[in-house]
C-alpha beads as a LAMMPS data file, in Angstrom:
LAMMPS data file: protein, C-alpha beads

225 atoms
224 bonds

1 atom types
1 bond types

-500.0 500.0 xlo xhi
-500.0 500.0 ylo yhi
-500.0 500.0 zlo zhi

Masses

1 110.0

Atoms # bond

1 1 1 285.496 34.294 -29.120
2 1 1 287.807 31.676 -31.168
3 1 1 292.024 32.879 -30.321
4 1 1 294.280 33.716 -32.846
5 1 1 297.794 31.572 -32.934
6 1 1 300.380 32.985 -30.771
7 1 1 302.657 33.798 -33.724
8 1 1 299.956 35.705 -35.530
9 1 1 298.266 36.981 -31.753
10 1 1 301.617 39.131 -31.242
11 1 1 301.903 40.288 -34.490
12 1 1 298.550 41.563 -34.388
13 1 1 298.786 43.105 -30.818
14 1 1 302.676 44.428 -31.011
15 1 1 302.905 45.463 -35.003
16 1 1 300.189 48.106 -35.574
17 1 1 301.345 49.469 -31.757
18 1 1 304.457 50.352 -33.523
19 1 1 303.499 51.685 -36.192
20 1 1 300.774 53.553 -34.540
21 1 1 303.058 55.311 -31.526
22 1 1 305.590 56.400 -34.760
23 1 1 302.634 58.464 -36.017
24 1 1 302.066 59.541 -33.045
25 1 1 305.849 60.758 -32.242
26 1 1 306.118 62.251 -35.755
27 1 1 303.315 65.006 -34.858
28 1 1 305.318 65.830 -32.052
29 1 1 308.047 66.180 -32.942
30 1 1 308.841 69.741 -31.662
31 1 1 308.166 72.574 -29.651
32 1 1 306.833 75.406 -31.352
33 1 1 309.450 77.798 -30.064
34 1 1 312.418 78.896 -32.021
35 1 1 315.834 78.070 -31.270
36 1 1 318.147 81.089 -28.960
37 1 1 319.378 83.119 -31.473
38 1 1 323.282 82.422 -32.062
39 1 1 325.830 85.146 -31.146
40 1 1 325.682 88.177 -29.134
41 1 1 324.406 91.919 -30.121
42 1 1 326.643 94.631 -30.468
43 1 1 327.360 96.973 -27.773
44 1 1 326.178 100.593 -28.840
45 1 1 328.145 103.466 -27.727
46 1 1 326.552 105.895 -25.196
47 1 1 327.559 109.808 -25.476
48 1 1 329.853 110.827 -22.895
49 1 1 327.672 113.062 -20.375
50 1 1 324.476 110.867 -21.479
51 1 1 321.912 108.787 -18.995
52 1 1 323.075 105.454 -19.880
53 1 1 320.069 103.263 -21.569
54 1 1 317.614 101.714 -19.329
55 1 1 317.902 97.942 -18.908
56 1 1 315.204 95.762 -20.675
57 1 1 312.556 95.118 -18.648
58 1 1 312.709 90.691 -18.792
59 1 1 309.254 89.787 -18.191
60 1 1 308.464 91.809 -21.647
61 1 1 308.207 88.782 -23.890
62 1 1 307.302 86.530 -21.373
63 1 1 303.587 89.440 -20.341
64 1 1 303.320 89.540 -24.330
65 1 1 302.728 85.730 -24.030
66 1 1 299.399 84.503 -23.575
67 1 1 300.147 80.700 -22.194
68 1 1 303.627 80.796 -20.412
69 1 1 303.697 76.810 -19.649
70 1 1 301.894 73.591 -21.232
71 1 1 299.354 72.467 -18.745
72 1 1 299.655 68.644 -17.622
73 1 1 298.256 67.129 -20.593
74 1 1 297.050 63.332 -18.916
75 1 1 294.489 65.777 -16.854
76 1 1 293.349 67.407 -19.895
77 1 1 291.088 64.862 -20.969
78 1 1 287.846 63.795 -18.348
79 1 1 288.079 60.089 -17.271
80 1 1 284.637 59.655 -18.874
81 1 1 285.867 60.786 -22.322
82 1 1 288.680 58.359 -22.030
83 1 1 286.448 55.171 -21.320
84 1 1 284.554 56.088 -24.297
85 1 1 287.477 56.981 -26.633
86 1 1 289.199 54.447 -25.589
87 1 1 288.021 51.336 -23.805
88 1 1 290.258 49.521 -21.161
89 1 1 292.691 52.159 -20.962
90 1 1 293.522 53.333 -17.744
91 1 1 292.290 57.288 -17.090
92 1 1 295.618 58.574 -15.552
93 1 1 297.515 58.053 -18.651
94 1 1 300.786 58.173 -19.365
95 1 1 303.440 61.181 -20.183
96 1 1 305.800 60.854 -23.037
97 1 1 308.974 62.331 -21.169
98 1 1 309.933 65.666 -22.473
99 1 1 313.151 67.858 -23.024
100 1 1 311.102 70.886 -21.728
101 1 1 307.991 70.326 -20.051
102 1 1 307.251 74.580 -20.319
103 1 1 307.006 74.004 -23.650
104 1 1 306.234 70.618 -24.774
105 1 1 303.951 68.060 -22.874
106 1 1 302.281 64.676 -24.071
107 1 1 299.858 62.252 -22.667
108 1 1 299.096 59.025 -24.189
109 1 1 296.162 56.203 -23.909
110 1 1 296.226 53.386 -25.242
111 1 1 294.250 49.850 -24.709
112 1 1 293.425 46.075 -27.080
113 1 1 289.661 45.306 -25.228
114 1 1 288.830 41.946 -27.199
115 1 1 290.541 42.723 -31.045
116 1 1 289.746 46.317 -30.757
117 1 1 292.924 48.463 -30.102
118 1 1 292.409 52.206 -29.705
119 1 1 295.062 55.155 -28.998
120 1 1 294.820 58.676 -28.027
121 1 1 297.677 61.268 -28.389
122 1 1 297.102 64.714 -26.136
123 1 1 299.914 67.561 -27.006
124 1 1 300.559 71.005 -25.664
125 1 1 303.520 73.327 -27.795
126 1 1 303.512 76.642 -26.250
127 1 1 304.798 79.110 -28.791
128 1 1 307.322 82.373 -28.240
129 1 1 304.672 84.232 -29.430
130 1 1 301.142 84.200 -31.365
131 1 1 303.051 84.858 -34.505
132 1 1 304.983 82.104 -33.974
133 1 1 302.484 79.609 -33.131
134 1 1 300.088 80.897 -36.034
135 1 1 303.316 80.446 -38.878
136 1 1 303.566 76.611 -37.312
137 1 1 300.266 75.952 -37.025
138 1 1 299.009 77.478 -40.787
139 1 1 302.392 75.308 -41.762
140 1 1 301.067 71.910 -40.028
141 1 1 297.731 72.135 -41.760
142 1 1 299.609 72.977 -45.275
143 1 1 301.418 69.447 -44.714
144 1 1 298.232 67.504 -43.893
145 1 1 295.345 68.005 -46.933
146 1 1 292.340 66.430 -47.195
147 1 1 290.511 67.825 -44.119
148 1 1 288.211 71.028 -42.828
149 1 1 288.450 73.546 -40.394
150 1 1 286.864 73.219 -36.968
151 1 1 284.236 75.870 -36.296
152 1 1 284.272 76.991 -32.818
153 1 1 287.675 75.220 -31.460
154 1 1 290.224 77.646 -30.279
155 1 1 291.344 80.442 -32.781
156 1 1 291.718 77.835 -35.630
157 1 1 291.028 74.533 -35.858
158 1 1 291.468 71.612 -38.327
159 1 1 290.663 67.544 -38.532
160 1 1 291.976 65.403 -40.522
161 1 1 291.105 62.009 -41.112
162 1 1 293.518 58.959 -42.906
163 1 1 293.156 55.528 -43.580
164 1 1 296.230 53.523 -43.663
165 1 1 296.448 49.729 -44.642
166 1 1 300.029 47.563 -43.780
167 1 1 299.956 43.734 -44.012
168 1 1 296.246 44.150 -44.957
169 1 1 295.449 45.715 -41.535
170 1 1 293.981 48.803 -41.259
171 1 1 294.406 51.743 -39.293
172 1 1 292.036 54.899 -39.293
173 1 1 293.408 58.200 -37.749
174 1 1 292.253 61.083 -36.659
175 1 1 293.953 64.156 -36.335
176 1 1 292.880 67.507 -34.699
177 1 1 295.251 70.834 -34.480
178 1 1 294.204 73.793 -32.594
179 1 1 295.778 76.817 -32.063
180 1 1 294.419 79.189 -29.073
181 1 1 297.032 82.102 -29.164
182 1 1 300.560 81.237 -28.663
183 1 1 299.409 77.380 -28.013
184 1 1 299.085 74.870 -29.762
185 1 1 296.705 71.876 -29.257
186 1 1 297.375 68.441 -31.392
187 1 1 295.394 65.317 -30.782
188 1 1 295.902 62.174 -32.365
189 1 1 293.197 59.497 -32.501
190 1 1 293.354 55.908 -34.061
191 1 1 291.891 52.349 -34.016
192 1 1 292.136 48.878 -35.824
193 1 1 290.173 45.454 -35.425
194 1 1 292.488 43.042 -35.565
195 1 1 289.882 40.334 -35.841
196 1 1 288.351 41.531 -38.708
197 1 1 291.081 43.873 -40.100
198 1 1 289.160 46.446 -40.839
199 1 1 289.364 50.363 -39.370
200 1 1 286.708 52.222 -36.979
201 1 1 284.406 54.451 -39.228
202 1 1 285.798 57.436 -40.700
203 1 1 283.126 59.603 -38.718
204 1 1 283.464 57.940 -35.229
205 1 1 287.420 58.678 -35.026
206 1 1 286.559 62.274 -36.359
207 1 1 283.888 63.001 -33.603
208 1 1 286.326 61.231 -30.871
209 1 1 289.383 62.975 -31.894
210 1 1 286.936 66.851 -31.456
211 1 1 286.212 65.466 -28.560
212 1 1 288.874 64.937 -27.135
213 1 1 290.817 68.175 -28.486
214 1 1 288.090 70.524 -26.924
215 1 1 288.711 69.199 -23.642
216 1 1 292.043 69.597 -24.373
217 1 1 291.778 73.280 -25.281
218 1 1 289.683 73.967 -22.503
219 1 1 292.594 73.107 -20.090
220 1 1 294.861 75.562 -21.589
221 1 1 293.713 77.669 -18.726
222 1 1 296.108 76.857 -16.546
223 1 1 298.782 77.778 -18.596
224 1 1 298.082 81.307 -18.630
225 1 1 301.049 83.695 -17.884

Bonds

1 1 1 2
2 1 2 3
3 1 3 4
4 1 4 5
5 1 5 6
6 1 6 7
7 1 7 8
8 1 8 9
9 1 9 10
10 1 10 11
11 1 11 12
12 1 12 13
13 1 13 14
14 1 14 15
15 1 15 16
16 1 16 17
17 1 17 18
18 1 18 19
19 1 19 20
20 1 20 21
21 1 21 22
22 1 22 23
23 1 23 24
24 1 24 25
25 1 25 26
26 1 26 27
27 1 27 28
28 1 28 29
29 1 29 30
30 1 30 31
31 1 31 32
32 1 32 33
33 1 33 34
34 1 34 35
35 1 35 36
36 1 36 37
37 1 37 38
38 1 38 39
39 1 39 40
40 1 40 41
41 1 41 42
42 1 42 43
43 1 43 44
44 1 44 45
45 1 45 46
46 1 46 47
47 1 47 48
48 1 48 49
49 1 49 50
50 1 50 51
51 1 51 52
52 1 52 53
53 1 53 54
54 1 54 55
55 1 55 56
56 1 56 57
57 1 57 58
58 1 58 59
59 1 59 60
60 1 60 61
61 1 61 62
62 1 62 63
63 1 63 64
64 1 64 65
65 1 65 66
66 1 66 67
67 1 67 68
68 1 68 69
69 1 69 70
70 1 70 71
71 1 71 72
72 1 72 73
73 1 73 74
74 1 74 75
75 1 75 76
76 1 76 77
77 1 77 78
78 1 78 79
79 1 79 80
80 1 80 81
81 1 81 82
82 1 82 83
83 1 83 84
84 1 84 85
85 1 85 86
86 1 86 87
87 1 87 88
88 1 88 89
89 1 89 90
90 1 90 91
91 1 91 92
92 1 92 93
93 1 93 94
94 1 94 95
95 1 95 96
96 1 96 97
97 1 97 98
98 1 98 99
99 1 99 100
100 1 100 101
101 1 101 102
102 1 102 103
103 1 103 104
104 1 104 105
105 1 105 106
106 1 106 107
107 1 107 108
108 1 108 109
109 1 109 110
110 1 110 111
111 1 111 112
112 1 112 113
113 1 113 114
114 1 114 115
115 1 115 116
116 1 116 117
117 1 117 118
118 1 118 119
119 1 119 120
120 1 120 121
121 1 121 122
122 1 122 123
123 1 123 124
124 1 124 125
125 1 125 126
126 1 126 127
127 1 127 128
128 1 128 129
129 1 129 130
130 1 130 131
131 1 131 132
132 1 132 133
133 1 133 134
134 1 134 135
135 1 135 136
136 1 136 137
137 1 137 138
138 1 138 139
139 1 139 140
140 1 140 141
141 1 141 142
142 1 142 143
143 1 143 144
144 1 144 145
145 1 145 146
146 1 146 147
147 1 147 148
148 1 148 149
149 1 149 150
150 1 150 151
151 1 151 152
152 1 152 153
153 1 153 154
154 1 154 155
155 1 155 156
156 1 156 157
157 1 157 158
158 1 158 159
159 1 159 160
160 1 160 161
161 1 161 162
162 1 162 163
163 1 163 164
164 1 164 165
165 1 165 166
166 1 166 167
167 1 167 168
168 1 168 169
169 1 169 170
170 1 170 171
171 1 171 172
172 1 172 173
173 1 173 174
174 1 174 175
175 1 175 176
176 1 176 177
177 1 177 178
178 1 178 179
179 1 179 180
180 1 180 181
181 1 181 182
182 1 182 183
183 1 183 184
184 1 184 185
185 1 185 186
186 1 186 187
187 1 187 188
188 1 188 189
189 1 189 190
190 1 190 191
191 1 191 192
192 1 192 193
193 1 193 194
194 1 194 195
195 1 195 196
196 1 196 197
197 1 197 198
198 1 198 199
199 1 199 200
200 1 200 201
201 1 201 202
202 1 202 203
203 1 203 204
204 1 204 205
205 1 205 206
206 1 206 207
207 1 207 208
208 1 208 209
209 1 209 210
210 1 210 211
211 1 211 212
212 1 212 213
213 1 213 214
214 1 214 215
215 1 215 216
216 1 216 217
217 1 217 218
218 1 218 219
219 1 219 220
220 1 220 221
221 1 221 222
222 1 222 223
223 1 223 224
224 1 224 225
């Protein structure tokens, strides 16, 4: 296999890595649950002689909730699937570091075998509620057009799949979102050549990135409250 000029070689190797771990970031960008509300409620008065009002009970929201806590996302996905989906990388993965991992966890694979580079994005968001989660998820789709539901993944499902060109490389991606309850699942699947500059098919990144999000979904599981 002939070697590419250093100059070029890093390019090649560091460039699309960028650009690829943005688009990665920008789907998760969030949790799905809402801010505290600011401020404080207003006292009510209780008749004199009256029982005063029984406290709220504090585990109400938290028993209406489904999934209480993201499961560890880098265990989410079998080691097989991960040699398949993406070749050289190393099974454990690696966890994006997160402000709240009860709410937000991400794994990440990512390997260049040859000119080939791959990447794999595994998300949990675990909603206040089911509402919640449904409003962000319905809204997530409404930004990304041009793909189909899912049949058989979660509540709802939906894949996406882009083709991006920069410099004159491309980049296919996948992406899968799947909401089961008050969770929500997002995957994020790419590739490039860098010898040949082209982009994996449009149906192989499709097919990985299912995979990979109903293993994903299946490990919800553990989240359960």
């Amino acid at each position: 296999m002939r070697s590419l000029p250093l100059p070029l070689a890093l390019t090649a190797r560091l460039s699309p890595v960028a650009v690829l771990a943005c688009a990665g970031w920008a789907l998760t960008s969030g949790p799905v649950a809402p801010p505290a509300a600011a401020g404080h409620q207003t006292a009510q008065k209780t008749p004199a002689g009256s029982a005063s009002a029984a406290p709220s009970d504090p585990s109400a929201d938290t028993a209406a909730r489904t999934y209480t806590t993201a499961p560890a996302p880098c265990a989410a996905v079998p080691a097989a699937t991960v040699k398949s989906l993406v070749p050289g990388a190393k099974p454990a993965g690696k966890e994006i570091p997160s402000t709240d991992t009860d709410l937000r966890r991400t794994c990440s694979w990512n390997a260049l075998q040859g000119y080939d580079y791959r990447w794999l994005d595994v998300s949990y968001e675990i909603g206040a509620s089911e509402q919640e989660a449904r409003k962000e998820y319905e809204q997530r789709v409404a930004e990304k057009s041009g793909g189909g539901a899912v049949p058989g993944l979660g509540d709802s499902a939906y894949s996406v799949v882009n083709l991006t060109t920069e410099d004159k490389q491309q980049t296919r991606e996948g992406v899968v979102l799947v909401r089961v309850a008050n969770a929500l699942v997002i995957v994020t699947y790419n590739g490039s050549d860098f010898e040949t500059r082209k982009a994996p098919g449009t149906d192989e990144i499709n097919k990985g990135a299912i995979k990979a999000a109903k293993s994903a979904a299946a490990a919800l599981g553990g989240g359960q409250g």
